[in-house]
SEZATOR-212387 format. One record per residue (C-alpha): x, y, z. Coordinates in pm, whole numbers. Layout:
<rec px="X" py="Y" pz="Z"/>
...
***
This chain:
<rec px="10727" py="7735" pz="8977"/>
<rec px="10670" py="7827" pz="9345"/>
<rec px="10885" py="8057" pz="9549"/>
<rec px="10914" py="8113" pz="9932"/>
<rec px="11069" py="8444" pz="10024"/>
<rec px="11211" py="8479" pz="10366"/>
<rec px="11171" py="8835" pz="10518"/>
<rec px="10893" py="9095" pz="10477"/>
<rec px="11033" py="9426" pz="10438"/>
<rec px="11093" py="9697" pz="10156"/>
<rec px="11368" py="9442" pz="10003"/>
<rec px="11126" py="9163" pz="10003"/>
<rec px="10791" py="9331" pz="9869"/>
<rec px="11004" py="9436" pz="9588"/>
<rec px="11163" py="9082" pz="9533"/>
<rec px="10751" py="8960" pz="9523"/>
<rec px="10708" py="9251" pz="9293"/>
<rec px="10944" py="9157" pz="9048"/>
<rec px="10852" py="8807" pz="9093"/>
<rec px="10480" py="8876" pz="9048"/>
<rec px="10564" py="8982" pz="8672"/>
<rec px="10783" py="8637" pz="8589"/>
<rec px="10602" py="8388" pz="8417"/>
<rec px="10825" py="8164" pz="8537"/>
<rec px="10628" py="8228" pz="8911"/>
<rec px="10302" py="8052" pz="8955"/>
<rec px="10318" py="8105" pz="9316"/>
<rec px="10508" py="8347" pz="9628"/>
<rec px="10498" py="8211" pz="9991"/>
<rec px="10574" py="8456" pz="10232"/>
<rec px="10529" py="8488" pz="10645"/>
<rec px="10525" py="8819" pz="10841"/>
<rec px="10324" py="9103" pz="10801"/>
<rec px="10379" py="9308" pz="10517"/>
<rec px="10051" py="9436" pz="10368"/>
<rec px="10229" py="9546" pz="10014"/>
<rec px="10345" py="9213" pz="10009"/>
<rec px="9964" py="9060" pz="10095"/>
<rec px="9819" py="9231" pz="9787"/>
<rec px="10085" py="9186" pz="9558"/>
<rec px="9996" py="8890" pz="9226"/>
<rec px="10043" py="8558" pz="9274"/>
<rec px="10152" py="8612" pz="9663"/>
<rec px="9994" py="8353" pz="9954"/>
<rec px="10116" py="8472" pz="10332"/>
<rec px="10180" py="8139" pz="10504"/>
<rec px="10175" py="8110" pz="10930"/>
<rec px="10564" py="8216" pz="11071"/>
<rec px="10711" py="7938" pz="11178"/>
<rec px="10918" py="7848" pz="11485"/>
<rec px="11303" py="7817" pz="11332"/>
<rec px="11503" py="7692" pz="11014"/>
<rec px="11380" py="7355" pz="11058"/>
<rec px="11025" py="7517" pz="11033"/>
<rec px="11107" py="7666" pz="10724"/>
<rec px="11261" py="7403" pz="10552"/>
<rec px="10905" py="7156" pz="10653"/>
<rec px="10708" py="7453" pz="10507"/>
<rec px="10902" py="7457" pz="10178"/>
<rec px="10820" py="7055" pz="10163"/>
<rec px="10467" py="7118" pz="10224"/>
<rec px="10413" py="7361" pz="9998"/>
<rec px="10657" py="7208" pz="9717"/>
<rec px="10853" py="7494" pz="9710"/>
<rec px="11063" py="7500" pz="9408"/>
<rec px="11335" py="7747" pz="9560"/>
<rec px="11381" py="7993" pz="9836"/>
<rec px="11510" py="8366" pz="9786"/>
<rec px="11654" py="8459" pz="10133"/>
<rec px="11584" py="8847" pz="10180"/>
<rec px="11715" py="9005" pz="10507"/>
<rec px="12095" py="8899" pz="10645"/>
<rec px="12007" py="8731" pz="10968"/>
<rec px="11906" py="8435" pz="10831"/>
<rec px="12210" py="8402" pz="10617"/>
<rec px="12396" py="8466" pz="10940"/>
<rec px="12191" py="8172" pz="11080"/>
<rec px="12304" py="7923" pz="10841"/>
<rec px="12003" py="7873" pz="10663"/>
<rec px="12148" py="7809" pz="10322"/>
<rec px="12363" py="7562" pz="10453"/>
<rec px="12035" py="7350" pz="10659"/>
<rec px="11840" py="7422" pz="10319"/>
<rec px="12096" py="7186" pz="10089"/>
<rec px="12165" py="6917" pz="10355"/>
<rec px="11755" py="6950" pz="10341"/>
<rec px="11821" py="6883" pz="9934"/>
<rec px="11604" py="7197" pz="9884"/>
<rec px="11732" py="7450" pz="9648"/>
<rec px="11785" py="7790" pz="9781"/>
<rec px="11906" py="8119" pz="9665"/>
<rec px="12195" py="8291" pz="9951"/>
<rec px="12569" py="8219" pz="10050"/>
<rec px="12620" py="7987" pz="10320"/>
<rec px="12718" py="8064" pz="10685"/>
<rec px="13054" py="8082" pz="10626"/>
<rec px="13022" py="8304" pz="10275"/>
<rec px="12815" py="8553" pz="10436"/>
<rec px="13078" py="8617" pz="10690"/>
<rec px="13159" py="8876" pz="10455"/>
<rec px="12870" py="9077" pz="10592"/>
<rec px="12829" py="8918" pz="10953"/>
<rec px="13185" py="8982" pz="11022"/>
<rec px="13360" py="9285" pz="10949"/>
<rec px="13701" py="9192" pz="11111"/>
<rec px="13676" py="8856" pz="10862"/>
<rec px="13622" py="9076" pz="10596"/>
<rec px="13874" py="9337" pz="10620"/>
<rec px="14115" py="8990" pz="10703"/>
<rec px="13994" py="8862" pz="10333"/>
<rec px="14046" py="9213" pz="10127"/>
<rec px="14420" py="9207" pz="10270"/>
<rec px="14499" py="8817" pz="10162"/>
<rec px="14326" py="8897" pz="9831"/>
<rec px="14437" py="9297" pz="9765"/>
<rec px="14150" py="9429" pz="9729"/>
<rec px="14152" py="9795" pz="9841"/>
<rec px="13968" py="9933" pz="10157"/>
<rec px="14027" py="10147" pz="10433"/>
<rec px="14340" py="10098" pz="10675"/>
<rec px="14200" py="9957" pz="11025"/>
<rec px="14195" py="9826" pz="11377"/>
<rec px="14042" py="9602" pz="11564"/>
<rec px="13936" py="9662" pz="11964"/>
<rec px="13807" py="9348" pz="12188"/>
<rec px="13615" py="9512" pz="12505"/>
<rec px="13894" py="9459" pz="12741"/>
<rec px="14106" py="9737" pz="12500"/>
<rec px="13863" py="10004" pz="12542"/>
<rec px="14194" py="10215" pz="12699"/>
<rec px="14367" py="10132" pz="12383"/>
<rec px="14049" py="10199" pz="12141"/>
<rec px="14001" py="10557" pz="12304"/>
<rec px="14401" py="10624" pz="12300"/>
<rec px="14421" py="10484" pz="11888"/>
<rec px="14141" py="10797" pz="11837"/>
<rec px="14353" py="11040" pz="11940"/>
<rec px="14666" py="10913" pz="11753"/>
<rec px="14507" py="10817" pz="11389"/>
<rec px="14333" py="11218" pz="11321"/>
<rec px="14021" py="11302" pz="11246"/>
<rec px="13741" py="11236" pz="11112"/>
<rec px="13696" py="10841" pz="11125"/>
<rec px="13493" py="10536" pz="11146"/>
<rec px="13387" py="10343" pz="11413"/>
<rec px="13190" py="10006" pz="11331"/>
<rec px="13057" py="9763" pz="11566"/>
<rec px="13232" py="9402" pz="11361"/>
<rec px="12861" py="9218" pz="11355"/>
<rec px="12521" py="9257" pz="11201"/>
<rec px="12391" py="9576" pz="11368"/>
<rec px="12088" py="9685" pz="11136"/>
<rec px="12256" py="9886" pz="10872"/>
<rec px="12333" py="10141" pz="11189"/>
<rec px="12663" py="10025" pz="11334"/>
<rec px="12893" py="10251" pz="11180"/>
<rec px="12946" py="10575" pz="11292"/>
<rec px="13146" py="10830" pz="11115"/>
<rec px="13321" py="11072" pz="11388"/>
<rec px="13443" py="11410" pz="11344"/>
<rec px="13556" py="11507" pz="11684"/>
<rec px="13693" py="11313" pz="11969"/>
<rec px="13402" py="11361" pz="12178"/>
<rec px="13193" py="11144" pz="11882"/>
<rec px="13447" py="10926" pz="11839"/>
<rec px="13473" py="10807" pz="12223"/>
<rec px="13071" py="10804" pz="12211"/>
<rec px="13109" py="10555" pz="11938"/>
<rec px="13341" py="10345" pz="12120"/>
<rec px="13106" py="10344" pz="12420"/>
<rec px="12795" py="10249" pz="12250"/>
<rec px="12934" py="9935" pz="12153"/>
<rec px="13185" py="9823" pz="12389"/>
<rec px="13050" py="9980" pz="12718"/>
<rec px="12682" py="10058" pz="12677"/>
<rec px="12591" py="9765" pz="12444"/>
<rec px="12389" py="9926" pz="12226"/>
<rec px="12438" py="9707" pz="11931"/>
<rec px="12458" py="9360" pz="12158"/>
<rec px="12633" py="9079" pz="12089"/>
<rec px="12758" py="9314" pz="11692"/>
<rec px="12940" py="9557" pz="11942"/>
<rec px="13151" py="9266" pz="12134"/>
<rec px="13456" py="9425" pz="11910"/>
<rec px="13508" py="9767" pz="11674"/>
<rec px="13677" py="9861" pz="11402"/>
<rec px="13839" py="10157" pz="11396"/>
<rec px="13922" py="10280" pz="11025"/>
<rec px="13996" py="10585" pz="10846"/>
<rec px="13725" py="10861" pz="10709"/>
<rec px="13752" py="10747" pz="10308"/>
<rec px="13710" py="11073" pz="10105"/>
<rec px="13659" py="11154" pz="9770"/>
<rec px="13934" py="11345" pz="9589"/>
<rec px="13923" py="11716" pz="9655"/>
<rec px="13678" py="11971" pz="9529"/>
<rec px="13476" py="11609" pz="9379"/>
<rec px="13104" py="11577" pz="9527"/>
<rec px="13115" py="11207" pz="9495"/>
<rec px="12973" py="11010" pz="9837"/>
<rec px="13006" py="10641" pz="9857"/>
<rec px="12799" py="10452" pz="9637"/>
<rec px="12695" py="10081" pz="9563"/>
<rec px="12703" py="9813" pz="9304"/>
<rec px="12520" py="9451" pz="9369"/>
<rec px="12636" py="9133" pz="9144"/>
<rec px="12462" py="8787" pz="9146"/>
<rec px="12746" py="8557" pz="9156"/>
<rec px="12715" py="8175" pz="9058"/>
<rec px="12889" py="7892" pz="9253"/>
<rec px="13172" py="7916" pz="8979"/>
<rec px="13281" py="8232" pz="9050"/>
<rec px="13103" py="8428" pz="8803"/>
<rec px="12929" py="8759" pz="8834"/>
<rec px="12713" py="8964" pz="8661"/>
<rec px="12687" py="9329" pz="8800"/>
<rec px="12374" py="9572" pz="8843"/>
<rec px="12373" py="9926" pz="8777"/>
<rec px="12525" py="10149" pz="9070"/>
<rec px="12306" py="10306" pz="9302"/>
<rec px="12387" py="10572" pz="9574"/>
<rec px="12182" py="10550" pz="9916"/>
<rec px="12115" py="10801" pz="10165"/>
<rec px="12152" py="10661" pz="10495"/>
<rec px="12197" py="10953" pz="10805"/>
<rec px="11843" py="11035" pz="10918"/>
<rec px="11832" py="11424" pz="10808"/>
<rec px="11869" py="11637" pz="10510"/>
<rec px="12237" py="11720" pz="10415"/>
<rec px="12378" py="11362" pz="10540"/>
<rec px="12288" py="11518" pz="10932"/>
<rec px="12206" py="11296" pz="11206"/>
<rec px="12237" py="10927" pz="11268"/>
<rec px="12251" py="10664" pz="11023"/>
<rec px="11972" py="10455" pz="10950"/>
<rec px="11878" py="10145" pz="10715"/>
<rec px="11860" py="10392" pz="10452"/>
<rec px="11633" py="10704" pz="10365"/>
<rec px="11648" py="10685" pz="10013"/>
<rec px="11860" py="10592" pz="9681"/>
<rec px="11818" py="10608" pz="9328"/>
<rec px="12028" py="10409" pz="9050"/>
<rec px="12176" py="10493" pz="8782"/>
<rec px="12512" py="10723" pz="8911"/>
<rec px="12605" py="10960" pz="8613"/>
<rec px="12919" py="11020" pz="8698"/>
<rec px="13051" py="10623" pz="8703"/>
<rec px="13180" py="10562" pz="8375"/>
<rec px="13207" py="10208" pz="8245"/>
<rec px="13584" py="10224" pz="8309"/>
<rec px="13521" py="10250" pz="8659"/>
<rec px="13286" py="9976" pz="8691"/>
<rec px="13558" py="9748" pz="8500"/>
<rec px="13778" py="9841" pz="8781"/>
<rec px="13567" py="9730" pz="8992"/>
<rec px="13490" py="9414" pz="8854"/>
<rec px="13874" py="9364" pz="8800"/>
<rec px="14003" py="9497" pz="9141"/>
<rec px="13737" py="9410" pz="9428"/>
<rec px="13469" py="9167" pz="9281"/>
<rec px="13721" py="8903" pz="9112"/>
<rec px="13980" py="8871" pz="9385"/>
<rec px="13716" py="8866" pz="9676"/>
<rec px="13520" py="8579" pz="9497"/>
<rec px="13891" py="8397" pz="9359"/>
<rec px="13972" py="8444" pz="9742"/>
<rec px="13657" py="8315" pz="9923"/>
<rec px="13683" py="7983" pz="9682"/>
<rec px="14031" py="7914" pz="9715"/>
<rec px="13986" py="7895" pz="10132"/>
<rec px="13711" py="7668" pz="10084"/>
<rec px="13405" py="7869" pz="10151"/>
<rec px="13273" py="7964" pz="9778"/>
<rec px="13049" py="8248" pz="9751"/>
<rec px="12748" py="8236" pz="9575"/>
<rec px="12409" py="8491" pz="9601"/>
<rec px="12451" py="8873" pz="9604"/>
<rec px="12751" py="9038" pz="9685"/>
<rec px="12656" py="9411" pz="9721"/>
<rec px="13010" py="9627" pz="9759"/>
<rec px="12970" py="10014" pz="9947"/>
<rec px="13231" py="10193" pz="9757"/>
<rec px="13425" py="10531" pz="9784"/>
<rec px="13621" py="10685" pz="9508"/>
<rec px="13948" py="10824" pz="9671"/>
<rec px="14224" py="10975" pz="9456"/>
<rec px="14334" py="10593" pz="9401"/>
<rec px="14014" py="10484" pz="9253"/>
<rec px="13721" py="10267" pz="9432"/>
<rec px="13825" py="10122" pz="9756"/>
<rec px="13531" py="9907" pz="9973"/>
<rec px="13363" py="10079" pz="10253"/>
<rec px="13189" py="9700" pz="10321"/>
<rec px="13044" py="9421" pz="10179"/>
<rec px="12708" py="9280" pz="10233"/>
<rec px="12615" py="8953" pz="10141"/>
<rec px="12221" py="9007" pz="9996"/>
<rec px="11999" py="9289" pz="9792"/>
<rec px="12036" py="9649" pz="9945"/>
<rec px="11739" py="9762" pz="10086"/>
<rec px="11629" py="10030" pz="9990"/>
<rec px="11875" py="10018" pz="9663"/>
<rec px="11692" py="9711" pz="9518"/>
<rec px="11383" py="9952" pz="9544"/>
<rec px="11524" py="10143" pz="9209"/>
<rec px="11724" py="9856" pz="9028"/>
<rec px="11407" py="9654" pz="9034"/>
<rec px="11241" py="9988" pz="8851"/>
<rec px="11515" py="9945" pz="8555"/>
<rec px="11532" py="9578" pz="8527"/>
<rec px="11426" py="9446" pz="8209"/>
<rec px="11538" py="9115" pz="8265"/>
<rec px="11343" py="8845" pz="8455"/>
<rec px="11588" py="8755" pz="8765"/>
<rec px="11382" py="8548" pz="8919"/>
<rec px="11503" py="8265" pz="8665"/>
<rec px="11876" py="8377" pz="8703"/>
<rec px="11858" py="8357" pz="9077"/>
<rec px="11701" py="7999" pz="9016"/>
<rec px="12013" py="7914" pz="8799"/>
<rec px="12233" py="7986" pz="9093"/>
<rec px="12068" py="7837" pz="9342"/>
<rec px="12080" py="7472" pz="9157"/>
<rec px="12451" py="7519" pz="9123"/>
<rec px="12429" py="7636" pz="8729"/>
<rec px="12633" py="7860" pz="8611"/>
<rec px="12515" py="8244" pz="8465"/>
<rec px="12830" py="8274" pz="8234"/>
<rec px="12611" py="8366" pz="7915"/>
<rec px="12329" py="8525" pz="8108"/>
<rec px="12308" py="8922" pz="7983"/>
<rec px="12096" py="9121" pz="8228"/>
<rec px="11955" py="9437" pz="8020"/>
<rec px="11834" py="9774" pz="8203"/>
<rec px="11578" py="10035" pz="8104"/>
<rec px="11735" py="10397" pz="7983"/>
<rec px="11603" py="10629" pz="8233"/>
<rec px="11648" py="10653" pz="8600"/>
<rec px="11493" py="10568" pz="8929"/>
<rec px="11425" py="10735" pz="9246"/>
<rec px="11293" py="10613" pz="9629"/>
<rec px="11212" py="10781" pz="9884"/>
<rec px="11187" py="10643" pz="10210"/>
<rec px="10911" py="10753" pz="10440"/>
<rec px="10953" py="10652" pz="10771"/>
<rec px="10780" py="10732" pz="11125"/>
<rec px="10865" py="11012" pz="11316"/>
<rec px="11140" py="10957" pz="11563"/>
<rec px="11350" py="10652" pz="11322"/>
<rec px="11573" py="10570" pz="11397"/>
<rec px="11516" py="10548" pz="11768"/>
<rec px="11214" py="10564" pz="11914"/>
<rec px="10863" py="10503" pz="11719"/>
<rec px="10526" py="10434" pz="11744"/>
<rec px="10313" py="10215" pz="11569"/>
<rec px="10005" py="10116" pz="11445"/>
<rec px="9909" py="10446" pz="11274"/>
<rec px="9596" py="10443" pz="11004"/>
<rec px="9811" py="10538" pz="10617"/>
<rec px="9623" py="10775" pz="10395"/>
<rec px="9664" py="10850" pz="10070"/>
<rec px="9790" py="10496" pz="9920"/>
<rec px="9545" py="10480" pz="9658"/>
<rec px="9545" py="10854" pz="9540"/>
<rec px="9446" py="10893" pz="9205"/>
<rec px="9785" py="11066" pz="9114"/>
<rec px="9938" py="10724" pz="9226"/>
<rec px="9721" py="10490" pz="9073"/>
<rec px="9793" py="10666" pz="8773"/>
<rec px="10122" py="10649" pz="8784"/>
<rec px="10117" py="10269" pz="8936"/>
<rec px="9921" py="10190" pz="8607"/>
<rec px="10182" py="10377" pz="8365"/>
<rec px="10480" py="10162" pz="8496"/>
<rec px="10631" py="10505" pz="8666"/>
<rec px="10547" py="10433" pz="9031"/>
<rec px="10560" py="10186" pz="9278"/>
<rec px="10488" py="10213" pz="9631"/>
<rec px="10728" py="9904" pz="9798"/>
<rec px="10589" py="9869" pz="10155"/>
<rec px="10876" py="9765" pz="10443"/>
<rec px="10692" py="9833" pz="10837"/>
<rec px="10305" py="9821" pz="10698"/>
<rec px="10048" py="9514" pz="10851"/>
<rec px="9671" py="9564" pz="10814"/>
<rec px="9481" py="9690" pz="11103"/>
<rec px="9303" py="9404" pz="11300"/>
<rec px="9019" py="9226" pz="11116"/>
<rec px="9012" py="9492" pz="10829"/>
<rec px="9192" py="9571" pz="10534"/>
<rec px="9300" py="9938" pz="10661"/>
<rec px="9734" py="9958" pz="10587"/>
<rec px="9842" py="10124" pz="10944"/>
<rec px="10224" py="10216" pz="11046"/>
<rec px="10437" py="9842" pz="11186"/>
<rec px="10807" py="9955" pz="11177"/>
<rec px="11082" py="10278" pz="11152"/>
<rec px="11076" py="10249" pz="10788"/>
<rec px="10704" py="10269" pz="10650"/>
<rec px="10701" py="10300" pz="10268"/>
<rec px="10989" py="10287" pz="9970"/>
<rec px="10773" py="10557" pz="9736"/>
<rec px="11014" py="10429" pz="9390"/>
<rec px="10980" py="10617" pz="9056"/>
<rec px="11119" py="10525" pz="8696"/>
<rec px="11134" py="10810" pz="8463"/>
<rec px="11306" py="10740" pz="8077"/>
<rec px="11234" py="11051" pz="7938"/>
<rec px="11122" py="11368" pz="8150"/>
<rec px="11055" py="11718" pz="8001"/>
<rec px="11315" py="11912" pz="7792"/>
<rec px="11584" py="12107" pz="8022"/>
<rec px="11565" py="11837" pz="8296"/>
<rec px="11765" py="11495" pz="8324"/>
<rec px="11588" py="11132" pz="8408"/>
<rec px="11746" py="11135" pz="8747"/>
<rec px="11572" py="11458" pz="8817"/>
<rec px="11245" py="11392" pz="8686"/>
<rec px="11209" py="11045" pz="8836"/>
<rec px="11277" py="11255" pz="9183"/>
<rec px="11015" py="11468" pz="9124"/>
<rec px="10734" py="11202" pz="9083"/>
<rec px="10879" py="11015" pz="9337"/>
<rec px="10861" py="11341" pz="9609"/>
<rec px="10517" py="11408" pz="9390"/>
<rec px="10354" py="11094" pz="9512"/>
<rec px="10536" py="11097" pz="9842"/>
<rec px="10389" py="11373" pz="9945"/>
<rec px="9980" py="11251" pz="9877"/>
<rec px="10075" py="10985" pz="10159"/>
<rec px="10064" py="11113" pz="10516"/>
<rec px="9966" py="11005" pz="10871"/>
<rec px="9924" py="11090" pz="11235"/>
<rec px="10075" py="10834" pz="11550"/>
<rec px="9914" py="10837" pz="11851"/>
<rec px="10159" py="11116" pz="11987"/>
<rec px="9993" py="11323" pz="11700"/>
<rec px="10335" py="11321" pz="11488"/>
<rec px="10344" py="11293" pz="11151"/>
<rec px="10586" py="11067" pz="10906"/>
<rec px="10957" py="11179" pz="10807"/>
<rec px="11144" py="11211" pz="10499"/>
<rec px="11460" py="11327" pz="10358"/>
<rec px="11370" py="11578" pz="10067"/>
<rec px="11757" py="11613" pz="9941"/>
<rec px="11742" py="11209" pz="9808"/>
<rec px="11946" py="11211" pz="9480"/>
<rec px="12052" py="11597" pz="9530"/>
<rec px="11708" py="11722" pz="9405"/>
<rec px="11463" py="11982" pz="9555"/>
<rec px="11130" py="11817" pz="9602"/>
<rec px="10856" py="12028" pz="9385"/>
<rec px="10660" py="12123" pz="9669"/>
<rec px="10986" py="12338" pz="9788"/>
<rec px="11109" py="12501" pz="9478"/>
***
């Protein structure tokens, strides 16, 4: 069959990736620049066109058999929704599903009608900025500010002091910096683990069919402040691995019985049935999981190391819920082992950047090696080629998703650890310079470890 996929970042190269190895896939239509996507199997880069109703003539053309949608704008956008009047088959929940993601007071509305546990919160319009600023100093500290629409993964802050927390509030309802996402906040409280417990929040996707069922993915953590030791702002995410050791399969029946049942039972029973991803940021608190969010499509960069331990081919599952079928007796399997990405990014992410800077190092021989073993793969999110050549230069804040699957490392160390150190292994053959002279950034704490060039 032939796929489009709409977006071309880290989440998308690795949904070509994985859909490069079905042989289900004959062909992958793509638009935007994304040269990891341009050189992946079976992938053809089409023109970008001008709008949904673009899209949906370019999926005719091309006799698209169904569309993945990526990133969660279009989904905001009501693409799914223009796709099926269109009669063209496409994987995504509709506009009024994905408000789930798009908008966080909806969201926090639907967990209280359907009990599923979250943080206690408030919502601010602009005109109660007075109110938002006198609510900080009431509720304690720390807490959680979040701008209610789609704000690039970078729209909540966690505060610790006052001082943060009326910064917070400013940035979206005064200085604007999130646009039209920062028209109202959320203010919620600081969800923490259970004393003396190192356990930040962490993630779980499920594929969900138009009748409400589910199948879940592995859980992954994420790292998304800029800095080592969780410091600085947040980002789209520095890093993640999958699996998490420490979440037993009792917990993930909790969840499945507590947030992902009632959420889906809910969002059918008011008429707006969910079907896609539903991808659930979780904290354990002394009262088990409660949500942190929901988003309503693949985490990027979490898909980075799920795709590493799938052994299933999803493209054909995905295609099963796009046409309406259900995925009742679909079983997806996972590789033992664990897998690591690490996120290199330009320097200055996530505010200012430059681009266009020449990538070295991509085809190493340590990572061709690896590439060839099934151990590494380098999923490319702000890449394009340099102008008539094939040279990879620098096109975004988030460069490269270096992702590496290890089953069985060396006696004494575990797969989580030794899938970290190939990962910060082949990381670190990959460098460049911007035209300020500066060169890339990295976390080197992603999943806890100590890259090898630092112990």
């Amino acid at each position: 069959m032939k796929i489009l996929v709409i977006g071309a970042n880290g989440r998308e190269d690795a949904i070509c990736w994985l859909a490069g190895q079905s042989p289900a896939v004959e062909r992958i239509f793509y638009f935007g620049k994304n040269a990891g996507m341009a050189c992946r199997p079976k992938c053809q880069e089409l023109a970008q066109p001008l709008g949904i109703s673009c899209i949906i003539d370019l999926a005719r053309r091309q006799e698209v058999d169904f569309t993945i949608v990526g990133p969660e704008q279009p989904l905001a956008d009501g693409i799914v929704d223009q796709f099926r009047t269109a009669g063209l088959s496409i994987f995504g929940p509709t506009q009024a599903a994905a408000a789930l993601e798009t908008d966080k007071a909806f969201a926090k509305k639907m967990m209280a009608e359907c009990h599923v546990p979250t943080a206690n919160a408030r919502l601010f319009a602009a005109a109660e900025l007075d109110l938002a600023k006198a609510y900080v100093a009431a509720i304690g500290l720390p807490l959680v500010v979040k701008a209610i629409g789609l704000a690039g993964g970078k729209g909540a802050m966690v505060c610790r002091t006052i001082e943060q927390a009326i910064d917070a509030i400013e940035r979206c309802l005064v200085r604007r910096e999130f646009g039209p996402a920062g028209d109202a906040i959320l203010i919620e409280e600081f969800l923490a683990g259970p004393s003396g417990l190192n356990r930040p929040e962490v993630s779980v996707l499920a594929v969900v069919d138009a009748f409400g069922n589910f199948k879940m993915f592995p859980f992954a953590q994420d790292h998304k402040p800029a800095y080592d030791g969780d410091q600085g702002p947040n980002t789209g995410g520095m890093g993640s691995f999958a699996p998490v050791s420490w979440v037993s399969r009792e917990m993930m029946d909790q969840v499945a019985q507590t947030i992902f049942t009632p959420i889906i039972a809910g969002m059918k029973a008011r008429g707006t049935p969910f079907s896609g991803v539903l991808y659930a940021g979780l904290m354990w608190t002394a009262s088990g999981f409660k949500v942190v969010e929901f988003n309503v499509r693949l985490g990027d960069p979490e898909i980075q190391p799920l795709s590493m331990l799938l052994k299933t081919d999803l493209i054909p599952v995905l295609k099963k819920i796009a046409d309406g079928e259900s995925i009742a007796d679909v079983e997806l399997e996972w590789k033992s082992g664990a897998a690591v990405c690490v996120v290199i990014a330009s320097h200055g992410y996530p505010q200012s950047y430059r681009k266009g800077a020449l990538i070295k190092g991509l085809d190493s021989d340590y990572i061709r090696g690896l590439a060839t073993n099934g151990q590494l793969q380098i999923f490319h999110a702000g890449t394009k080629f340099a102008a008539g050549s094939r040279q990879v230069v620098t096109d975004g804040g988030r460069v490269l998703g270096v992702t590496a699957f290890c089953a069985s490392p060396a006696a004494g160390h575990s797969p989580l650890a030794g899938a970290a150190r190939i990962a910060y292994q082949a990381a670190f053959e990959i460098d460049w310079l911007d035209s300020g002279g500066n060169k890339p950034q990295l976390r080197t704490d992603i999943a806890n470890s100590v890259p090898p060039a630092l112990s």
